[in-house]
C-alpha positions as CSV (number, residue, x, y, z in Angstrom):
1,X,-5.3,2.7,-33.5
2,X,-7.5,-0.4,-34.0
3,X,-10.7,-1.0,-32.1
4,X,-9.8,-4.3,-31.2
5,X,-10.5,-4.7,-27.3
6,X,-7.9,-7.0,-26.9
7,X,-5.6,-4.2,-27.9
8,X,-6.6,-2.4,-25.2
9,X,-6.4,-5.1,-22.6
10,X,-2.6,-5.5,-23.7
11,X,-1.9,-1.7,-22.8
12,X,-3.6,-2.5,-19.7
13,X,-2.1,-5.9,-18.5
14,X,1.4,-3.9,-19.7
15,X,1.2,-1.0,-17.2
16,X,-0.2,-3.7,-14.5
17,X,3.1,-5.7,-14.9
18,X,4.6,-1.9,-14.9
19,X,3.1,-1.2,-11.6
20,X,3.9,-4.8,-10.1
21,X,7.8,-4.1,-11.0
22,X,7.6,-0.6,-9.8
23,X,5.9,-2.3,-6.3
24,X,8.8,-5.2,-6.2
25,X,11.4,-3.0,-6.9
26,X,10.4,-0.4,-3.9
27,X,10.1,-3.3,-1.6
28,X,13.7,-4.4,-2.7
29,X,14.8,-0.9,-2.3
30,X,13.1,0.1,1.2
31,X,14.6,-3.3,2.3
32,X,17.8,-2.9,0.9
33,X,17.6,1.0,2.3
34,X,16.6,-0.8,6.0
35,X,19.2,-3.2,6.1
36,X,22.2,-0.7,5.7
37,X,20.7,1.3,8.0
38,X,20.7,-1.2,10.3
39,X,24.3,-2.3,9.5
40,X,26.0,1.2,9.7
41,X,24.1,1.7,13.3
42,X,25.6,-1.9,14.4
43,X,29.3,-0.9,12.8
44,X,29.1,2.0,14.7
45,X,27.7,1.0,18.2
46,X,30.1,-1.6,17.5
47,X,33.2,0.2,16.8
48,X,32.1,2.4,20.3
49,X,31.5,-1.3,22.3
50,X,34.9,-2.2,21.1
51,X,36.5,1.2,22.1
52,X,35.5,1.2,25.1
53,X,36.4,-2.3,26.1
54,X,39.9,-2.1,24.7
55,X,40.0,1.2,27.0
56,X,39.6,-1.2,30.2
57,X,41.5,-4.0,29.3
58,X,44.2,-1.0,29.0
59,X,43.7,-0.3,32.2
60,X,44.0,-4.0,33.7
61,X,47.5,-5.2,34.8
62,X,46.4,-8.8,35.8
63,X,46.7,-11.3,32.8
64,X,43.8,-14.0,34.4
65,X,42.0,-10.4,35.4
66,X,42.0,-9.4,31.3
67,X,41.1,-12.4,30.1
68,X,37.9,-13.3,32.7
69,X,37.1,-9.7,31.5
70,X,36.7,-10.4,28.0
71,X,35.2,-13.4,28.3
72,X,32.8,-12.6,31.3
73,X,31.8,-8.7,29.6
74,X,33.2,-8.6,25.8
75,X,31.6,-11.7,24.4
76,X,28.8,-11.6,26.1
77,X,28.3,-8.0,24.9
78,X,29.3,-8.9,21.3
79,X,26.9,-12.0,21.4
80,X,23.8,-9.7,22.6
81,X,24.9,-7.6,19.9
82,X,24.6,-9.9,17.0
83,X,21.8,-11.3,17.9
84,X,19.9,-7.8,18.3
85,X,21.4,-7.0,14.8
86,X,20.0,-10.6,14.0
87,X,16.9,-10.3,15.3
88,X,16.8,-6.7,13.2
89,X,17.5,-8.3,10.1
90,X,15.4,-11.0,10.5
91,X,12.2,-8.3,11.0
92,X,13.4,-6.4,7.7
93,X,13.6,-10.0,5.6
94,X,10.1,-10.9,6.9
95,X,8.1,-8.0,6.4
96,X,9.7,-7.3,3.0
97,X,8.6,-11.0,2.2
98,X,4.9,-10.5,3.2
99,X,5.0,-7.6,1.2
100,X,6.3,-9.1,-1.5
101,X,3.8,-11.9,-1.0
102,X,1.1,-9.8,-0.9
103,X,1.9,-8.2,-4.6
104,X,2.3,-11.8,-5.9
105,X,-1.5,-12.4,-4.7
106,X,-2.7,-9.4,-5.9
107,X,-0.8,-9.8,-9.5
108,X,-2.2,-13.8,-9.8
109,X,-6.2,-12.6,-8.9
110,X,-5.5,-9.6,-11.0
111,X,-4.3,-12.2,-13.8
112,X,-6.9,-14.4,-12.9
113,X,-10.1,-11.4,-13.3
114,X,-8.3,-10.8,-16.8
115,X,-8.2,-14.1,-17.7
116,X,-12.0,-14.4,-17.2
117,X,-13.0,-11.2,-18.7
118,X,-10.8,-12.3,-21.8
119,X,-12.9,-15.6,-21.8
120,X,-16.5,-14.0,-21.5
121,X,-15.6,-11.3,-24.4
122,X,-14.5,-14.6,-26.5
123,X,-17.6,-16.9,-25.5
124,X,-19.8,-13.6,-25.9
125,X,-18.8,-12.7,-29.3
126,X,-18.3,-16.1,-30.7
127,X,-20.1,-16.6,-34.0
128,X,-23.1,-19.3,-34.6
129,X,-23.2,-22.9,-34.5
130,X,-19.4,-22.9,-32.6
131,X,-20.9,-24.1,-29.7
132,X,-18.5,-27.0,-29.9
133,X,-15.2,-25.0,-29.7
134,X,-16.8,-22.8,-26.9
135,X,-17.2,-25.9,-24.9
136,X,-14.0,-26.8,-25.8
137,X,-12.0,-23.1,-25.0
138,X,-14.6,-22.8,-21.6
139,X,-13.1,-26.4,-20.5
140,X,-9.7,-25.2,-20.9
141,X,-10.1,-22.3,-19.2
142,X,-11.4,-24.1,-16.6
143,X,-8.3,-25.6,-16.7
144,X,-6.4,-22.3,-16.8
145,X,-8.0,-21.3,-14.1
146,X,-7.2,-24.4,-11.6
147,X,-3.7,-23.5,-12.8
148,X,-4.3,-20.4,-11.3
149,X,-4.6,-21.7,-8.0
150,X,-1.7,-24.3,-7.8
151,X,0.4,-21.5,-8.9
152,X,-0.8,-19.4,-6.1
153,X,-1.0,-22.3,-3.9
154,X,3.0,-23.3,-4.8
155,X,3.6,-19.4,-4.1
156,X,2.1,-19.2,-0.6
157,X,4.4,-22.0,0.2
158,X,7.3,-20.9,-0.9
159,X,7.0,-17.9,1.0
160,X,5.9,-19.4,4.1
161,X,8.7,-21.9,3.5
162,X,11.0,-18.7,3.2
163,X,10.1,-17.3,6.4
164,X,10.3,-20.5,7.9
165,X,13.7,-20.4,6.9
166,X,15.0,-16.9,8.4
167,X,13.2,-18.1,11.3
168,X,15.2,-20.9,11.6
169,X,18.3,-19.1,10.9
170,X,17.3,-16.7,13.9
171,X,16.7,-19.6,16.0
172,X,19.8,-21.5,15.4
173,X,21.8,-17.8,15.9
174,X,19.8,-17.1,19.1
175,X,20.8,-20.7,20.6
176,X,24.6,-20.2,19.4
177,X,24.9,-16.7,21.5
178,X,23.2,-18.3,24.5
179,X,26.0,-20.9,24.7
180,X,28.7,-19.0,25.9
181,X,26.8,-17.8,28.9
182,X,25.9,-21.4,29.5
183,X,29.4,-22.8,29.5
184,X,30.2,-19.9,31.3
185,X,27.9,-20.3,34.5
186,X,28.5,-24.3,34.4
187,X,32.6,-23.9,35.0
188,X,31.7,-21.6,37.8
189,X,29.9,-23.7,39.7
């Protein structure tokens, strides 16, 4: 094995992009893990809801009767159920996104530290009377390094932009089960 150290910091910046994977992937996983979860319980309380209402519509003679039923009980039941199985999903997406966030920071500082150990090692060791090219490699790191921050910059804002979006979605499901009971309460009156 050589003695270089940049030998050694490629061993180490492998097994840090090792643990980062390992980290994404178990987020992806527990989410993924959460979200079936959630969908078998809402199948099954579901399939039960259903039961049970098909057992008293059974049970109704009246045509008008049946049909006030449903739309007074059934929907309304359905619609509180989709969006609590909304609002479920929506807490799994978010928290697995400011998870996922908070890796991406920690992976671009950690990037960032290697980055300027790699450059003091370089400047450190650099041989006599290259002055010039240090200047030149410390401006571009410079550089580098206000890359560093657009990229984390651009990341913070597409996951904010992200959640922003299953917020939305949330929002735009929470008003489209409310209608129903509007409509409902305005042809009453």
């Amino acid at each position: 094995m050589s003695n270089n150290p940049f030998d050694s910091n490629a061993l180490a910046g492998q097994q840090k992009a090792i643990k980062a994977s390992k980290a994404v992937g178990q987020v992806a996983v527990q989410s993924a893990q959460a979200i079936t979860q959630i969908n078998q319980q809402a199948a099954h309380e579901l399939a039960e809801l259903f039961q049970k209402k098909v057992a008293e519509l059974l049970k109704t003679q009246d045509p008008k009767a049946a049909f006030d039923h449903v739309h007074a009980e059934v929907l309304q039941d359905a619609a509180k159920e989709v969006a609590h199985y909304q609002a479920e999903l929506m807490s799994i997406l978010s928290s697995g996104n400011k998870e996922l966030g908070q890796i991406a920071a920690s992976m671009i500082e950690e990037s960032k530290l290697d980055l300027i150990h790699f450059v003091n090692e370089a400047t450190n060791n650099a041989p006599p009377g290259s002055e010039a090219y240090v200047s030149v490699f410390k401006t571009s790191f410079n550089a580098a390094l206000q890359n560093f921050e657009l990229v984390r910059a651009a990341m913070a804002d597409s996951f904010n932009s992200f959640e922003q979006s299953v917020e939305n979605v949330s929002n735009l499901g929470g008003s489209q089960t409310k209608e129903p009971a509007k409509t409902r309460v305005k042809k009453r009156s």
